[in-house]
Backbone as JSON Lines, residues from 0, in Angstrom:
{"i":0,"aa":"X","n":[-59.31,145.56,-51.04],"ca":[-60.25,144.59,-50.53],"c":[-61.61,145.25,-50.4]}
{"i":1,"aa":"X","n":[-62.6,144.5,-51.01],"ca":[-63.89,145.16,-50.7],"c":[-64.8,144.67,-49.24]}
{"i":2,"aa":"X","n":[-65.87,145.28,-49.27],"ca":[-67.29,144.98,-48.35],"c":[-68.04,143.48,-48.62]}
{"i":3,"aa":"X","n":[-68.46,142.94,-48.22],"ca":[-69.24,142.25,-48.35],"c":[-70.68,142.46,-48.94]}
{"i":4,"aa":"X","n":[-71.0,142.27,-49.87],"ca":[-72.47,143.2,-50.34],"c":[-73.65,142.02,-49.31]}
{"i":5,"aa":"X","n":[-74.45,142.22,-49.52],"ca":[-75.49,141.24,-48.52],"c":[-76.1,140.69,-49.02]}
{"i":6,"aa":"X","n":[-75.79,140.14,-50.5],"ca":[-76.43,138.9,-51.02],"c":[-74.99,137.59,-51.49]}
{"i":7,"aa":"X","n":[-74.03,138.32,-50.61],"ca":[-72.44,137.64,-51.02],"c":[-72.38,136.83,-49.61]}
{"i":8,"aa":"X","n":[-72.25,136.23,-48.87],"ca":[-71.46,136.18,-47.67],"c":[-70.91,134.48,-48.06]}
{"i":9,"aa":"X","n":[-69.67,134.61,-47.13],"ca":[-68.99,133.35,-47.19],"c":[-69.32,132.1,-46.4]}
{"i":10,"aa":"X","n":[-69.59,130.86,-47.22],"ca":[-70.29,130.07,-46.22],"c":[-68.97,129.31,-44.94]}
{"i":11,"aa":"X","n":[-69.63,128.32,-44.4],"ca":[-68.27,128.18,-42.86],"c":[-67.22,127.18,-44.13]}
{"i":12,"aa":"X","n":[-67.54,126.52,-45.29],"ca":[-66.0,126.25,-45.64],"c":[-65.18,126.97,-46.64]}
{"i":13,"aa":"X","n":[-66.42,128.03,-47.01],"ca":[-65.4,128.75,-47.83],"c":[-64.8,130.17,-46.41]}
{"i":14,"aa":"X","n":[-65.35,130.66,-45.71],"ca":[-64.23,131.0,-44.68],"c":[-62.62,130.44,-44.19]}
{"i":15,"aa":"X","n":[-62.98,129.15,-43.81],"ca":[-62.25,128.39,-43.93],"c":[-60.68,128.56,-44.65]}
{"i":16,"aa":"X","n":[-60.89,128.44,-46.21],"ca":[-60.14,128.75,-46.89],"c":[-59.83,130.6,-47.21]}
{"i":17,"aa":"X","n":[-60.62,131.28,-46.83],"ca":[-59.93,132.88,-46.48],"c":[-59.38,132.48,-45.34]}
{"i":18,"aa":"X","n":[-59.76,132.37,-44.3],"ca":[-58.89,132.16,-43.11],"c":[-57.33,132.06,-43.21]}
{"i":19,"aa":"X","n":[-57.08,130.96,-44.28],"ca":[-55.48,129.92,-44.4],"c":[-55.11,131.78,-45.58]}
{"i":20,"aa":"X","n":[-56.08,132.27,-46.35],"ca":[-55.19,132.82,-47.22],"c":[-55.0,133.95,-46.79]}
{"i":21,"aa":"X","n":[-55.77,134.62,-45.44],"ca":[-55.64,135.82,-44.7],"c":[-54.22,135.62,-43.94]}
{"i":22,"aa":"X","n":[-54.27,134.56,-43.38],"ca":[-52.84,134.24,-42.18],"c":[-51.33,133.86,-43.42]}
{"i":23,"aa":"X","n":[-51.38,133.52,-44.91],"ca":[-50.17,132.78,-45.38],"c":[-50.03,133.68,-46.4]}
{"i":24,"aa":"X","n":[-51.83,134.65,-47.13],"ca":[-51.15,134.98,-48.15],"c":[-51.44,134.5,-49.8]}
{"i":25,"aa":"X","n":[-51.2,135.05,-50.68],"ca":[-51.36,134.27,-51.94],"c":[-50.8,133.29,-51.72]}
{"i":26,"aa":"X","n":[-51.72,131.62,-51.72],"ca":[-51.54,130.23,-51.93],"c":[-51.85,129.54,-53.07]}
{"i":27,"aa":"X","n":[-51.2,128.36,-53.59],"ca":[-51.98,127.48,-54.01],"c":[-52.58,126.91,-53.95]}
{"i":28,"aa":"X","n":[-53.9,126.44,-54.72],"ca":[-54.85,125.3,-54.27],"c":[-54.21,124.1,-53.29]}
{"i":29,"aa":"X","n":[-53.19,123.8,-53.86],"ca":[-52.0,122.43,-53.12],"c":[-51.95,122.65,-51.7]}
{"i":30,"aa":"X","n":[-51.58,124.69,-51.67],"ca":[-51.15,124.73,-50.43],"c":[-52.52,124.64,-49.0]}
{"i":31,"aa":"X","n":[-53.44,125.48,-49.62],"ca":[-54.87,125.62,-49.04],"c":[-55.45,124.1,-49.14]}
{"i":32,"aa":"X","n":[-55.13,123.3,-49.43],"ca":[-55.82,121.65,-49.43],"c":[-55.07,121.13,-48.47]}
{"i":33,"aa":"X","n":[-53.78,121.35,-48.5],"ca":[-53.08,121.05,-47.27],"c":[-53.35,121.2,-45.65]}
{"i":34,"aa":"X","n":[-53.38,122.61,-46.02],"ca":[-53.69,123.38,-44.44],"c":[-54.99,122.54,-44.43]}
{"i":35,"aa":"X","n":[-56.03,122.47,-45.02],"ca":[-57.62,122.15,-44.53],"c":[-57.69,120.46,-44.18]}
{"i":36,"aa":"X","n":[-57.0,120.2,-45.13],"ca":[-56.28,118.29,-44.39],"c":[-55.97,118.37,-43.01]}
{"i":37,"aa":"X","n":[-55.55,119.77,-42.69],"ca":[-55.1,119.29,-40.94],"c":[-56.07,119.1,-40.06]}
{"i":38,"aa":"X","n":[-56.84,119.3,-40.68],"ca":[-58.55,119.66,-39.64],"c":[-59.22,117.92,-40.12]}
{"i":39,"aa":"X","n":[-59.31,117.93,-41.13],"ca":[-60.21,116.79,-41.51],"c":[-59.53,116.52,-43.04]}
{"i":40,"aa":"X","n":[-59.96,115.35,-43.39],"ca":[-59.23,114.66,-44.92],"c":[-60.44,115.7,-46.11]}
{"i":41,"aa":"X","n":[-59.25,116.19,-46.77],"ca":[-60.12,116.8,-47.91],"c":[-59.5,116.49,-49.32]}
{"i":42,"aa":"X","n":[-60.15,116.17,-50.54],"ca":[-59.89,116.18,-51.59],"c":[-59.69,117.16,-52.49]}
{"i":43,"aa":"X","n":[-58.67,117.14,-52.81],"ca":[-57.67,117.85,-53.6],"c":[-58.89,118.67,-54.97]}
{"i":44,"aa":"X","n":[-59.19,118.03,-55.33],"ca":[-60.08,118.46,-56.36],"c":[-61.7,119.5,-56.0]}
{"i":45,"aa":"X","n":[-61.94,118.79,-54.59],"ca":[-63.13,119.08,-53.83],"c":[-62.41,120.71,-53.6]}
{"i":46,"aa":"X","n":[-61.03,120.95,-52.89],"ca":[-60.86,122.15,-52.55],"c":[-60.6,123.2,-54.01]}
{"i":47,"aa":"X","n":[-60.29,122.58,-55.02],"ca":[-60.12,123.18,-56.37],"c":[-61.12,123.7,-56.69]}
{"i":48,"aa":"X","n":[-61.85,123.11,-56.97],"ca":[-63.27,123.47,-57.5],"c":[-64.16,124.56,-56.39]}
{"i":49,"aa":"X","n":[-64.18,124.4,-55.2],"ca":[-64.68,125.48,-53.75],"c":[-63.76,126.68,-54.39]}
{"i":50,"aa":"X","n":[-62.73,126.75,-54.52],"ca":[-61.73,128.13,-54.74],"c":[-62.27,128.4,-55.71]}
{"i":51,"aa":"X","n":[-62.71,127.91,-57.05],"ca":[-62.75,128.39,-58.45],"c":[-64.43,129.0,-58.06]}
{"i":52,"aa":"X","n":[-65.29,128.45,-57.77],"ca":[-66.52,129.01,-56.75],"c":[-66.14,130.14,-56.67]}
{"i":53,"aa":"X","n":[-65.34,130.53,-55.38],"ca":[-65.22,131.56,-55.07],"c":[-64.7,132.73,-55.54]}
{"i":54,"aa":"X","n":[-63.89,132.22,-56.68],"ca":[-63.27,133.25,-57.38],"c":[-64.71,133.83,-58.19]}
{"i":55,"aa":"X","n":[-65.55,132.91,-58.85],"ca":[-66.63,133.45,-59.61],"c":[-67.67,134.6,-58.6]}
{"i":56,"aa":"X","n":[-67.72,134.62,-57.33],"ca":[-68.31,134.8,-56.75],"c":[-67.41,136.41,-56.31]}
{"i":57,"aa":"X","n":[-66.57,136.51,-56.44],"ca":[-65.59,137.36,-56.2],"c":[-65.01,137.38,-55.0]}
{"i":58,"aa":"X","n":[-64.88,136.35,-54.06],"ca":[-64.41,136.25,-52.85],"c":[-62.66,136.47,-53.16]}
{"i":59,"aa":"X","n":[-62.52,135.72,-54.1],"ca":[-61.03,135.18,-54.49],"c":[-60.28,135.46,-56.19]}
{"i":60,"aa":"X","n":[-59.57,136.03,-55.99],"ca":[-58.81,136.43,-57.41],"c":[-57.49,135.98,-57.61]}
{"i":61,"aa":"X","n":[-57.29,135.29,-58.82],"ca":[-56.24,133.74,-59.16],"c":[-55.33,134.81,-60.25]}
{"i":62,"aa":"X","n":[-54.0,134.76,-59.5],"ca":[-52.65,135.01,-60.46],"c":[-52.49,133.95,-61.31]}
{"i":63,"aa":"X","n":[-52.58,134.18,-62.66],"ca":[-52.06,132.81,-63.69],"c":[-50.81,133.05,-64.24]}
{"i":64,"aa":"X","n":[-49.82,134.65,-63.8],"ca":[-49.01,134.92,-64.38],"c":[-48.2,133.28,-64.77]}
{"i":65,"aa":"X","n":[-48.08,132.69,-63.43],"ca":[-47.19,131.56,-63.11],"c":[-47.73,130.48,-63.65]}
{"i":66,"aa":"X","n":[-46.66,129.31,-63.59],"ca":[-47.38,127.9,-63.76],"c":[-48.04,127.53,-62.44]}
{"i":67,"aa":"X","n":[-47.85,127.78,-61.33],"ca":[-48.85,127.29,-60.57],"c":[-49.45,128.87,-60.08]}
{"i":68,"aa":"X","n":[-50.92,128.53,-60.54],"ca":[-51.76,129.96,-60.33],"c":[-52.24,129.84,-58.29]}
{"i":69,"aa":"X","n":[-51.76,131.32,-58.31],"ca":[-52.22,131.91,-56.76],"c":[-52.94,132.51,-56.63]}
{"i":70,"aa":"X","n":[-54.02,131.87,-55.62],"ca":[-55.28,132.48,-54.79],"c":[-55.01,133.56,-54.35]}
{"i":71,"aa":"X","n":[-55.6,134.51,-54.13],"ca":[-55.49,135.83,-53.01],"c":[-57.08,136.49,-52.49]}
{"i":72,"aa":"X","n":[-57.29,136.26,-51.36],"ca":[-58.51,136.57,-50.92],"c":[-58.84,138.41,-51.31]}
{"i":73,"aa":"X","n":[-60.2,138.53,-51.85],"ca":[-60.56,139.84,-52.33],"c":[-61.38,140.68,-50.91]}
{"i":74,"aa":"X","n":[-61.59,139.52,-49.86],"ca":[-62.5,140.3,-49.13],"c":[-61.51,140.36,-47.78]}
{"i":75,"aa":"X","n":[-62.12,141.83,-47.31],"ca":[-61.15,142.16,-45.72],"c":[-61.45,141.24,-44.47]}
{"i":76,"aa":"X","n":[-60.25,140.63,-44.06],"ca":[-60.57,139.68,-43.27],"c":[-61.94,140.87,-42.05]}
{"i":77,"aa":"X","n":[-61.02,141.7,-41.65],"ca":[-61.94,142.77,-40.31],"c":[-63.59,142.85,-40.75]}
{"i":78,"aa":"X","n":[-63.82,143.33,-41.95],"ca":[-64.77,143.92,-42.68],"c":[-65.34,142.48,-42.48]}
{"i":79,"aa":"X","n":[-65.04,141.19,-42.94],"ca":[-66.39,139.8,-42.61],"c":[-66.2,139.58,-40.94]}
{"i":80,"aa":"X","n":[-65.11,139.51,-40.38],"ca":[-65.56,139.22,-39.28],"c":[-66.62,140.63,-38.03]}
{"i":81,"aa":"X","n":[-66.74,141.66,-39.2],"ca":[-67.44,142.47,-38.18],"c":[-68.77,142.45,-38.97]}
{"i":82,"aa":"X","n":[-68.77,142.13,-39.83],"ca":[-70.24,141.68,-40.68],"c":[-71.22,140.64,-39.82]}
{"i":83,"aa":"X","n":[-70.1,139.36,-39.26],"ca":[-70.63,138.16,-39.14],"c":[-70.72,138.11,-37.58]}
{"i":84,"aa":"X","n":[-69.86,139.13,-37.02],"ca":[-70.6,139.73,-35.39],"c":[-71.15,140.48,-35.72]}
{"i":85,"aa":"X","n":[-71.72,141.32,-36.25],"ca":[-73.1,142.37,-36.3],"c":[-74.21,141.42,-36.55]}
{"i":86,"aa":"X","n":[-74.4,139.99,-37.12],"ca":[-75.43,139.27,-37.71],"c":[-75.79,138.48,-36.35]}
{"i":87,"aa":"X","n":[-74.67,138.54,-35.92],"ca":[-74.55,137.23,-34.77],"c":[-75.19,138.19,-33.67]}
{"i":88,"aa":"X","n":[-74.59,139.48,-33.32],"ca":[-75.4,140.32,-32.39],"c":[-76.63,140.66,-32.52]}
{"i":89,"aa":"X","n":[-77.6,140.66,-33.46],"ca":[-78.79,141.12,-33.89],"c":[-79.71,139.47,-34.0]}
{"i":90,"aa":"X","n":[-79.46,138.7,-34.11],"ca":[-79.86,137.43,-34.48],"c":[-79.96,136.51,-33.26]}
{"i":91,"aa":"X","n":[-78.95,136.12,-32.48],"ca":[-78.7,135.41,-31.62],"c":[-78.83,135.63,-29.94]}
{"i":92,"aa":"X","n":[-78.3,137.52,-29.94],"ca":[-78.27,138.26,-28.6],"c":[-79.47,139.38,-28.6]}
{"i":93,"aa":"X","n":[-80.35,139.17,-29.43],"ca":[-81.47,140.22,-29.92],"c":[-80.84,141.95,-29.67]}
{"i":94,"aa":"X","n":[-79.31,142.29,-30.37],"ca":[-78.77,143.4,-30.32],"c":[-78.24,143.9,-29.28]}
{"i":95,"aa":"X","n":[-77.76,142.55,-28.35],"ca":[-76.76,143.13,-27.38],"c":[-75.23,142.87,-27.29]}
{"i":96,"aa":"X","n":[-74.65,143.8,-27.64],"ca":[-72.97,142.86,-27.39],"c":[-72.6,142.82,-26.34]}
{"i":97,"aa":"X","n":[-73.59,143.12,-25.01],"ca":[-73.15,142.78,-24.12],"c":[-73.16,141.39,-23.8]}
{"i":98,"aa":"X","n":[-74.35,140.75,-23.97],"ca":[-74.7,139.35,-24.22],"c":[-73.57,138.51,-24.43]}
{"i":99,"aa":"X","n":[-73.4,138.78,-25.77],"ca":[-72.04,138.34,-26.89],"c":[-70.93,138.17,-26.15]}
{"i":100,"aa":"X","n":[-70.2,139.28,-25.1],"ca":[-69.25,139.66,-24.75],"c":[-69.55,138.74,-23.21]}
{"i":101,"aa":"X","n":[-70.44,138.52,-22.8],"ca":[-70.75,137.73,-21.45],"c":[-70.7,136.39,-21.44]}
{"i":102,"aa":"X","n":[-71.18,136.03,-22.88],"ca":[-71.24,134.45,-23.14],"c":[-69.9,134.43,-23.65]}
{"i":103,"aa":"X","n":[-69.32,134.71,-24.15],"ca":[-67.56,134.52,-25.0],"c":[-66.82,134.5,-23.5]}
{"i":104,"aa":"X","n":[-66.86,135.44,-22.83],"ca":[-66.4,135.43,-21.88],"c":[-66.54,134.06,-20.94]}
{"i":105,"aa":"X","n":[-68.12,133.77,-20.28],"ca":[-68.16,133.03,-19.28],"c":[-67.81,131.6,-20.44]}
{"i":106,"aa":"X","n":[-68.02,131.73,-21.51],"ca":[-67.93,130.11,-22.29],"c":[-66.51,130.04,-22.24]}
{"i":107,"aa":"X","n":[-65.57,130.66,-22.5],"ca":[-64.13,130.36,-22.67],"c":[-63.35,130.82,-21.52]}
{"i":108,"aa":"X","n":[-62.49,130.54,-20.72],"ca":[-60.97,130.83,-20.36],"c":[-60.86,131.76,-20.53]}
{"i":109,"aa":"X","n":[-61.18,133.13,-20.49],"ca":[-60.06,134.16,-20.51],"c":[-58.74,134.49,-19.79]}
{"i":110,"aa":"X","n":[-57.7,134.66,-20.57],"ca":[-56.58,134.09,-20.02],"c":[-56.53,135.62,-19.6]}
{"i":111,"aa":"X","n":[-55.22,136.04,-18.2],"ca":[-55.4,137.22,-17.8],"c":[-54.97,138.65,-18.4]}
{"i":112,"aa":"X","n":[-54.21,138.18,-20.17],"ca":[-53.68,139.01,-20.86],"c":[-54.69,139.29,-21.64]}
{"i":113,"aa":"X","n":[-55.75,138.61,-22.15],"ca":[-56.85,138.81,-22.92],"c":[-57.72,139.51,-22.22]}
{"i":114,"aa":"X","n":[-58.5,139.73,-21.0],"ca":[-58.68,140.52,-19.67],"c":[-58.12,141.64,-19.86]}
{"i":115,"aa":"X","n":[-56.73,142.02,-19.46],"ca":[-56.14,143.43,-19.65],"c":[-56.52,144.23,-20.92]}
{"i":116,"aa":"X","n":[-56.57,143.12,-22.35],"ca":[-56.39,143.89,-23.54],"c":[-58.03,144.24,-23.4]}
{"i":117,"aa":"X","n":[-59.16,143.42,-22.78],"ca":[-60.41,144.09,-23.05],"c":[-60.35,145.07,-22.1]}
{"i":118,"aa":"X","n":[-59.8,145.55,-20.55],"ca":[-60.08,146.18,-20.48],"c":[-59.39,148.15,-20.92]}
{"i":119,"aa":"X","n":[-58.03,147.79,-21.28],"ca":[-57.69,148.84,-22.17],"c":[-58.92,148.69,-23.68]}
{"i":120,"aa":"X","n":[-59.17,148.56,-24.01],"ca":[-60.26,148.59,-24.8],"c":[-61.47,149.31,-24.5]}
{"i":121,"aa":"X","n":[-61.83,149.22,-23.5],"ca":[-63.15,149.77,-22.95],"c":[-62.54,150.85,-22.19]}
{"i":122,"aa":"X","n":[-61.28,151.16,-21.95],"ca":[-61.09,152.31,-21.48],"c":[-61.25,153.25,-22.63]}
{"i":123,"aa":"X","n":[-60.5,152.92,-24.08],"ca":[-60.27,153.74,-25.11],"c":[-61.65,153.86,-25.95]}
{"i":124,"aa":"X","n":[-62.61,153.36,-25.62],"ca":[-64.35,153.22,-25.74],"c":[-64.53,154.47,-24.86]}
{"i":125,"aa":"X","n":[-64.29,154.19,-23.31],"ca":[-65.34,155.08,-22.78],"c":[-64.22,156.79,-23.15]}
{"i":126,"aa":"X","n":[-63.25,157.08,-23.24],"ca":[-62.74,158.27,-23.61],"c":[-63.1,158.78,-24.54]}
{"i":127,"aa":"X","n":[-63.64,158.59,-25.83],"ca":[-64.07,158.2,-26.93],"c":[-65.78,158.41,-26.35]}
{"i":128,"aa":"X","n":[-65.97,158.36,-25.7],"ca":[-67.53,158.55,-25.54],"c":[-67.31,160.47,-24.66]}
{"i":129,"aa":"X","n":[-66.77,160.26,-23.85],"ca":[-66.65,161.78,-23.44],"c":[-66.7,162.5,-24.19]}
């Protein structure tokens, strides 16, 4: 899986469709039109043509060994989502993740297991800083 170069990035519906192929895996168009139907009605052809996009683009690389050819996402799910919080931290929090980490926090529920895991996290941060 590669980097994201910085004239590549994935727009919110072609994420979308890495998302379904990060969590299931090499899919079919059939199967990825499916999953995205659960959210909202999408056309079968509309999601065909977005994948074949992306394959040109190199997001996505298509097995034809088979009769029905499988998607497989080329880019690291970790590697965009720490791309697209580094953009979001510099852009939105003018380079603070504390910001980031205050608003995620006070905007959502943290449930008290998500709590524990940040703060073992910031323990293995600050040891790591010693």
């Amino acid at each position: 899986m590669e980097a994201m170069s910085i004239n590549k990035k994935p727009t919110d519906a072609e994420l979308e469709v890495l998302q379904i192929l990060w969590e299931h895996g090499p899919s079919s168009v059939r199967f990825v039109n499916t999953e995205l139907s659960k959210n909202r009605e999408v056309v079968y052809t509309t999601t065909l043509k977005m994948m074949q996009v992306m394959t040109e683009k190199g997001f996505l690389k298509r097995d034809t060994s088979q009769r029905t050819h499988l998607y497989e996402a080329t880019l690291d799910e970790r590697m965009v989502q720490e791309d697209i919080v580094d953009k979001l931290v510099d852009t939105v929090f003018r380079g603070s993740p504390l910001k980031l980490a205050m608003q995620a926090l006070g905007h959502e529920k943290a449930s008290f297991k998500d709590l524990e895991a940040i703060k073992k996290i910031i323990e293995e941060l600050e040891k790591n800083k010693r």
